[in-house]
N, CA and C atoms as a LAMMPS dump frame, in Angstrom:
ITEM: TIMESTEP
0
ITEM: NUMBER OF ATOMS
363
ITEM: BOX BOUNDS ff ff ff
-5.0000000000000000e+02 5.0000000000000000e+02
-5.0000000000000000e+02 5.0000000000000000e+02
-5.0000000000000000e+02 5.0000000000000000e+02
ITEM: ATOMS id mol type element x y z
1 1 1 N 387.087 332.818 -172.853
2 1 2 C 385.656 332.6 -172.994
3 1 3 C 385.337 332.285 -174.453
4 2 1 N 384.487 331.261 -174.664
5 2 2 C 384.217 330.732 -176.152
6 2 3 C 383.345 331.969 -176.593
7 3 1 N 383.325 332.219 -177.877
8 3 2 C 382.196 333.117 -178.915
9 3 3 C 381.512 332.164 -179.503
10 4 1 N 380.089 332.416 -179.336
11 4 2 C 379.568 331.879 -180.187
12 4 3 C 378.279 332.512 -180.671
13 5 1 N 378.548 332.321 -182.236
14 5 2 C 377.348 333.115 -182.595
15 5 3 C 375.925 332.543 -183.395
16 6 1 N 374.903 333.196 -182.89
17 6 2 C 373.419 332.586 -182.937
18 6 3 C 372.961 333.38 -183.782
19 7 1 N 372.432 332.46 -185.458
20 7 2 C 372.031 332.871 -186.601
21 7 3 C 370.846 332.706 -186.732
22 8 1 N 369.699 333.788 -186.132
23 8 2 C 368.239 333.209 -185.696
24 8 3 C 367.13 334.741 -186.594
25 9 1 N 366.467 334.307 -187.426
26 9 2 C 365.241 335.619 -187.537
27 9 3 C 363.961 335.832 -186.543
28 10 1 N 364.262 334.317 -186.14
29 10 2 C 362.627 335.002 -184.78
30 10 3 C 363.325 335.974 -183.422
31 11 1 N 362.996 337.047 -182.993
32 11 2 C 363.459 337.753 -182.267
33 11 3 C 363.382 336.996 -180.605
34 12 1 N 362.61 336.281 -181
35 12 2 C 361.903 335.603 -179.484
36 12 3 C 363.104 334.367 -179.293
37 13 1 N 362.993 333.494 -180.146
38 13 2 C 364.248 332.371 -180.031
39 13 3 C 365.607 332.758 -180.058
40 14 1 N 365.793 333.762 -180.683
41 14 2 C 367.073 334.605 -180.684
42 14 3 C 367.58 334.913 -179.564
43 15 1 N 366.58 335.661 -178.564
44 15 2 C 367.269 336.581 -177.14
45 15 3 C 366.566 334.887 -176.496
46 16 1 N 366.151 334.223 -176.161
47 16 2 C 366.079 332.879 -175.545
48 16 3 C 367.406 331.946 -175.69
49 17 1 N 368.026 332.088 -177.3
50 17 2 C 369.129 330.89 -177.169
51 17 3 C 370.357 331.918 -176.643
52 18 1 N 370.153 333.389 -176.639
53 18 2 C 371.207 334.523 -176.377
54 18 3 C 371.457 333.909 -174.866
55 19 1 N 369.979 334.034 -174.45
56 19 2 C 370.419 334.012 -172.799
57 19 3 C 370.859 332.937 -171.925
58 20 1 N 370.584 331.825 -172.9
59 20 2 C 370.436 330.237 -172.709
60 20 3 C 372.23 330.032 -172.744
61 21 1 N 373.009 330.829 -173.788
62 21 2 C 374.182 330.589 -173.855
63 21 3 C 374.982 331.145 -172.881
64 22 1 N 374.304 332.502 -172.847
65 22 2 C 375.233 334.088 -171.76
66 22 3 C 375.335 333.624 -170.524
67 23 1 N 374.017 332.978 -170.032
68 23 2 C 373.997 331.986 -168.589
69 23 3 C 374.532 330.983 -168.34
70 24 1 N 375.643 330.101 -169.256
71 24 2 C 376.295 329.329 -169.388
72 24 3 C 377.683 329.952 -169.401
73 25 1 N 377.66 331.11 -169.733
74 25 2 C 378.862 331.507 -169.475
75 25 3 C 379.656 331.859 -170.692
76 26 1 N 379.245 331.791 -171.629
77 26 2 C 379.54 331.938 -173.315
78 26 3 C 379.778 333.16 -173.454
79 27 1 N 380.299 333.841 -174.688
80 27 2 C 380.052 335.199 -175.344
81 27 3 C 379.59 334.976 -176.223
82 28 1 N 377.994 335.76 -176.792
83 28 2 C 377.665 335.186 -177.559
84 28 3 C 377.183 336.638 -178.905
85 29 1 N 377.495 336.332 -179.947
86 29 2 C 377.126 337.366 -181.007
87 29 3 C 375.99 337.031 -181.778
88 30 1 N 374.851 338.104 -182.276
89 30 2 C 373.691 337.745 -182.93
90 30 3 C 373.824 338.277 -184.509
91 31 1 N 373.229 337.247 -185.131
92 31 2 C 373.073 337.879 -186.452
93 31 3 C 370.934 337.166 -186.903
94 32 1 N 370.715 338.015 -187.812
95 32 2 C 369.113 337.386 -188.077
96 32 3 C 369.151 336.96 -189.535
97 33 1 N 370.116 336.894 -190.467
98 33 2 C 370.321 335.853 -191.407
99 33 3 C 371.528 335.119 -192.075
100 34 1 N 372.187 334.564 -192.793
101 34 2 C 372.921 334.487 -193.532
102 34 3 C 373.922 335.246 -193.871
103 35 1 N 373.432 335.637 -194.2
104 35 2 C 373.738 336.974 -195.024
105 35 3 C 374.965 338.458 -193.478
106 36 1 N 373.746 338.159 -192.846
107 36 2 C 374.483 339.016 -191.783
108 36 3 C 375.649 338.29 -191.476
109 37 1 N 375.253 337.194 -191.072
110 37 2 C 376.362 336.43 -190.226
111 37 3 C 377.773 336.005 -191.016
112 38 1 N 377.46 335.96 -192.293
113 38 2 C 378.606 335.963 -193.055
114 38 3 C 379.503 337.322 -192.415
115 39 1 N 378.928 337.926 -192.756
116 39 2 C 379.666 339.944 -192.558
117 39 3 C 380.27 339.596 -191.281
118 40 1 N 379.49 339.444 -190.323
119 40 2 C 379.936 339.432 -188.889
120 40 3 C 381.284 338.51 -188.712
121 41 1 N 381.582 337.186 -189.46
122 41 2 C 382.618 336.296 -189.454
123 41 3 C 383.665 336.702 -190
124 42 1 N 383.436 337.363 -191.292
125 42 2 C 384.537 338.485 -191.81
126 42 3 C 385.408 339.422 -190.867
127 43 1 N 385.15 339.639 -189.633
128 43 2 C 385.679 340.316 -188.531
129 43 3 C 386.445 339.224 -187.723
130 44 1 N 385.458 338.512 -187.6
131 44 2 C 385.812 337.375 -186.354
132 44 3 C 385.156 336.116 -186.451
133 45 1 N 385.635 335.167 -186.748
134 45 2 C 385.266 333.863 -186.877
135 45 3 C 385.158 333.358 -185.402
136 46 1 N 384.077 332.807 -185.048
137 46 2 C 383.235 332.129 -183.284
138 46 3 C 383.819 331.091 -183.466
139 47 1 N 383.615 330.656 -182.67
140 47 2 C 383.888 329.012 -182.065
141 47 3 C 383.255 328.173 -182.431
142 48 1 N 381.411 328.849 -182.222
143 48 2 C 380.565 327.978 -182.728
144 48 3 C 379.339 328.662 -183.188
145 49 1 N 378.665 328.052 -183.983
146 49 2 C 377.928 328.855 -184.492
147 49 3 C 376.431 327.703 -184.2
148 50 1 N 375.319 328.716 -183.479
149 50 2 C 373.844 327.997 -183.321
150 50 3 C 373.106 328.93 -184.693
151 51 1 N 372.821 327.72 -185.49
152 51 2 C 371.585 328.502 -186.77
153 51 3 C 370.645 327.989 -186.886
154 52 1 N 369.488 328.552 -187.292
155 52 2 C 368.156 328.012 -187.773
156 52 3 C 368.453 327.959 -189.554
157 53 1 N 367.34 327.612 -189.837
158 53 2 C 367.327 327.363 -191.187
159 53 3 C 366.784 328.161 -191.927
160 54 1 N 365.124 328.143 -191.899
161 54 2 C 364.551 329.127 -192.397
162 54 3 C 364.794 330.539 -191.785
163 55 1 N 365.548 331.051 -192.64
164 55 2 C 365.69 332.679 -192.483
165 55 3 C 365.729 333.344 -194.397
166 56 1 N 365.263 334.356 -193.807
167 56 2 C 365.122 335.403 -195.307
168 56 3 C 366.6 335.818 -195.945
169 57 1 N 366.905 335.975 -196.962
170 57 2 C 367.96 336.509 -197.879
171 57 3 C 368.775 335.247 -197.844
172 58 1 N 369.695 334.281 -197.302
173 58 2 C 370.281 333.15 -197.36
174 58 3 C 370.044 332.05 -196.168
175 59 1 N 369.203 331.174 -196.128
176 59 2 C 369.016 329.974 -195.551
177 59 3 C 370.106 329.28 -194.685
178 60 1 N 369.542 328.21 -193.655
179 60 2 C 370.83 328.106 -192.708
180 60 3 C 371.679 326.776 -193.812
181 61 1 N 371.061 326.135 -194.847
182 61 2 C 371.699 325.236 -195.13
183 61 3 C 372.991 325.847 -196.507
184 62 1 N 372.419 326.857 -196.935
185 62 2 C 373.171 327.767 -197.844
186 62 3 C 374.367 328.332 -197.331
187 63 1 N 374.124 328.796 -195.92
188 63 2 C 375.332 329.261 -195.229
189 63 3 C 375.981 328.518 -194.457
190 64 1 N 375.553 326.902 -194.064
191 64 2 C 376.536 326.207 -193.778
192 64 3 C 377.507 325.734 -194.768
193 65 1 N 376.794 325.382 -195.872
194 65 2 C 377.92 325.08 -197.106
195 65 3 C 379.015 325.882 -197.29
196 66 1 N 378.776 327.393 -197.146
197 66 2 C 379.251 328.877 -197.543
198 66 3 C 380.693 328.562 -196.055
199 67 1 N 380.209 328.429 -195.197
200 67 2 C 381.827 328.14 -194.331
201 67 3 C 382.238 327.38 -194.389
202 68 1 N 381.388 325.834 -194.298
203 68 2 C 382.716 324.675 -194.375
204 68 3 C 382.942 324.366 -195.883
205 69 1 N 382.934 324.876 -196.368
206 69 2 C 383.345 325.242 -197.859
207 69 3 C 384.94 326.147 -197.559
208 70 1 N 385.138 326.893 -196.816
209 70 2 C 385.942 328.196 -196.622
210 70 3 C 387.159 327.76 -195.476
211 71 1 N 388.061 327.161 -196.425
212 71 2 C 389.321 326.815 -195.388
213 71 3 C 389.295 327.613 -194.128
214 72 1 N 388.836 328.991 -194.084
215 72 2 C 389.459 329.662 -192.907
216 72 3 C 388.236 329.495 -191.837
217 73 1 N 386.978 329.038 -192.238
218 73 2 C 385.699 328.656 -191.566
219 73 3 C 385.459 327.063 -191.125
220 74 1 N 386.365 326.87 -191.995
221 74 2 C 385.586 325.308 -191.964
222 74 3 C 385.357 324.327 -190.761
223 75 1 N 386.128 324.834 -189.859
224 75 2 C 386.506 323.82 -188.552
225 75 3 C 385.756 324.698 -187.351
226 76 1 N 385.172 325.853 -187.804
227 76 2 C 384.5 325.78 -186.873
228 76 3 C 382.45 324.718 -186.748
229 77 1 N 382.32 324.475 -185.264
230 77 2 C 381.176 323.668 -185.315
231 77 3 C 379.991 324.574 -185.57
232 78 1 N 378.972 323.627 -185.923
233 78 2 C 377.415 324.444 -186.348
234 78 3 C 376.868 323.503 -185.878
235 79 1 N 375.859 324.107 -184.972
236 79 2 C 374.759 323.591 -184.168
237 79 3 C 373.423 324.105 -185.265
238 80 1 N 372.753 323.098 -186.408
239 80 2 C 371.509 323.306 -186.615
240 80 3 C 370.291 323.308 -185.481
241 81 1 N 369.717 324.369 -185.228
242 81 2 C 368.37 324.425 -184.882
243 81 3 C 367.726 324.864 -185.138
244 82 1 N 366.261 324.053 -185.565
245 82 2 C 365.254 324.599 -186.514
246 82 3 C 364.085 324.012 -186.335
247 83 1 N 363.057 324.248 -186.215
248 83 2 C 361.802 323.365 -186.532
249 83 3 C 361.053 322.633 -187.644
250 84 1 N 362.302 322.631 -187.811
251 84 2 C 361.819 321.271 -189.269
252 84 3 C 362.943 320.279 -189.08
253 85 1 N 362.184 319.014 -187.709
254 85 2 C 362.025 317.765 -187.296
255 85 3 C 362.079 317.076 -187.732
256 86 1 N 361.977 316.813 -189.165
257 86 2 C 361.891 315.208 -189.436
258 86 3 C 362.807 314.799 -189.944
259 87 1 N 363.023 313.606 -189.721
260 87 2 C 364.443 312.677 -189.99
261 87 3 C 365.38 313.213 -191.486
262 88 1 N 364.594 313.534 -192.601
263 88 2 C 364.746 313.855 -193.685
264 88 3 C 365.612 315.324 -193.429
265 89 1 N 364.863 316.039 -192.594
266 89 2 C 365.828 317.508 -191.91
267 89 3 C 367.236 317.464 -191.421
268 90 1 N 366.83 316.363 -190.752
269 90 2 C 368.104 316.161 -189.57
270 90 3 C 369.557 315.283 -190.689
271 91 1 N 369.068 314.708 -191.554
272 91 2 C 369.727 314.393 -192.58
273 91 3 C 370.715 315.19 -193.281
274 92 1 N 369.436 315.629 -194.225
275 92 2 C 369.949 317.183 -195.076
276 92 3 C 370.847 317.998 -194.632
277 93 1 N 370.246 318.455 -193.171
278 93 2 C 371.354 319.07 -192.373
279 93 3 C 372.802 318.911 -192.068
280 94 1 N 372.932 317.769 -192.274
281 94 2 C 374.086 316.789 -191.124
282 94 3 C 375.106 316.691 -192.993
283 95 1 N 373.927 316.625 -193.943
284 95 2 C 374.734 316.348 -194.969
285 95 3 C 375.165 318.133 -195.692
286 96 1 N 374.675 319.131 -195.314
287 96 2 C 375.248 320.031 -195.334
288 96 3 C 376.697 320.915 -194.779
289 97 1 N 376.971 320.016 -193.815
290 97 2 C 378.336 320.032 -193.154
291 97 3 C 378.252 320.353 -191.783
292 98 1 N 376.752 320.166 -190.612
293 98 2 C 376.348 320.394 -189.839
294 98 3 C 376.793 319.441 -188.728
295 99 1 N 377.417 319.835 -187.081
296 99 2 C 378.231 319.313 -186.442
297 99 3 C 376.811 318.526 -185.588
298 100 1 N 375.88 318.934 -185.458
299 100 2 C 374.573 318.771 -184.648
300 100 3 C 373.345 319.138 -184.675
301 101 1 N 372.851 318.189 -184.574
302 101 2 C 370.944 319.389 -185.202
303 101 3 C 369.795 318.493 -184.312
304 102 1 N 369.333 320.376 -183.483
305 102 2 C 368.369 320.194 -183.122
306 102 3 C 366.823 320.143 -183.04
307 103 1 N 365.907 320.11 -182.948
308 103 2 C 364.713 320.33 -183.201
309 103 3 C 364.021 320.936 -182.232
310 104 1 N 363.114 322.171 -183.19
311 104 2 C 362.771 322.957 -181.907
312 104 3 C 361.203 322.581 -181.834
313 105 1 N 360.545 322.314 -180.372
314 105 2 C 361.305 322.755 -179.095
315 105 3 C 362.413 322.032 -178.752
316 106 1 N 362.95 322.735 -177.904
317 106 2 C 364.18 321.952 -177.51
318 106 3 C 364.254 321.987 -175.865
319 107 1 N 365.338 321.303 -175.598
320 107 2 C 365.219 321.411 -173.66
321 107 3 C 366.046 322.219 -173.747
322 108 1 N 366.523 323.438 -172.734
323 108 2 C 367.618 323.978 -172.919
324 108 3 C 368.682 323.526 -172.703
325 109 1 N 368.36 322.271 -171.454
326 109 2 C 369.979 321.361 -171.242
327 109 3 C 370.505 320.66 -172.57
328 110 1 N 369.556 320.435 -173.403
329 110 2 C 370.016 319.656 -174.99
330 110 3 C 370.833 320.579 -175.399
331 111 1 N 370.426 321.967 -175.451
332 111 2 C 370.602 323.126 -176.505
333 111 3 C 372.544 323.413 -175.96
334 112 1 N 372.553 323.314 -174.699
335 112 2 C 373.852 324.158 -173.89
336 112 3 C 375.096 322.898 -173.682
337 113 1 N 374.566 321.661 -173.531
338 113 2 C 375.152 320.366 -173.312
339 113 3 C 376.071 319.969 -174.646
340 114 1 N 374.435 320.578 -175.921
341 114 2 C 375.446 319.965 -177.654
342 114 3 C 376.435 320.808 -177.533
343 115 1 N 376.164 322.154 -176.975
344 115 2 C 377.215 323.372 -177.767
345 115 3 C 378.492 323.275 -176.548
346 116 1 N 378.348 322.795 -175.426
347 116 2 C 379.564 322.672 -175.119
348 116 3 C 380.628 321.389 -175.153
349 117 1 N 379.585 320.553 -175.421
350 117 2 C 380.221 319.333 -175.908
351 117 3 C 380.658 319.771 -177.118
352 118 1 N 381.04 320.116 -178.188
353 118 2 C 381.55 320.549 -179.286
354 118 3 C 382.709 321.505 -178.9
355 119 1 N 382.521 322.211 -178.324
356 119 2 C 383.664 323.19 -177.517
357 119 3 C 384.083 322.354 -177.128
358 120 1 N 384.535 321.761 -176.387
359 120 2 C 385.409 320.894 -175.491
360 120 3 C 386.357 320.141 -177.162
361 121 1 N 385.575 319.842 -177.697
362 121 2 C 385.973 319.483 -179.657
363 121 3 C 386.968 318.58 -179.384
């Protein structure tokens, strides 16, 4: 079973992309910033990782650099999702070392389709 872990501070989008994945059949681990999710990878590096951006103490674009920066991180995929939409986002993102980026809202078939299309890798 793939791990994948969802780097989210809204509690509401968090247990939504939790369940969106768990019902797909995933294992999925939560962290609510940066910062956490670093710690949490230190144990166990996921498969794939779903992040938002804006979060408190380290940002999702700070901590994508921070793994694919990190030989032992680097190959795993990152699904950006965030609500900051505009082309300029989806850019930034993609130029941060980001495998896919979505914009929220999202459909959930977008959300479960990117992340297993990347699994399949």
């Amino acid at each position: 079973m793939s791990r994948v872990l969802v780097v989210e501070d809204s509690v509401a989008q968090r247990e939504m992309i939790t369940d969106l994945l768990r019902g797909s059949g995933l294992d999925v681990t939560v962290a609510s910033d940066g910062v956490e999710a670093l710690e949490l990878m230190q144990a166990k590096a996921p498969d794939l990782i779903v992040l938002d951006i804006v979060m408190p103490r380290m940002n999702g674009y700070e901590f994508c650099r921070r793994i694919k920066a990190d030989p032992l991180t680097q190959n795993v995929p990152v699904v950006m999702c965030s609500s900051k939409g505009e082309e300029f986002d989806r850019y930034w993102g993609m130029k941060q070392g980001a495998d896919a980026y979505i914009a929220k809202p999202f459909q959930p078939t977008e959300l479960v389709g990117t992340v297993k299309q990347l699994l399949r890798g």
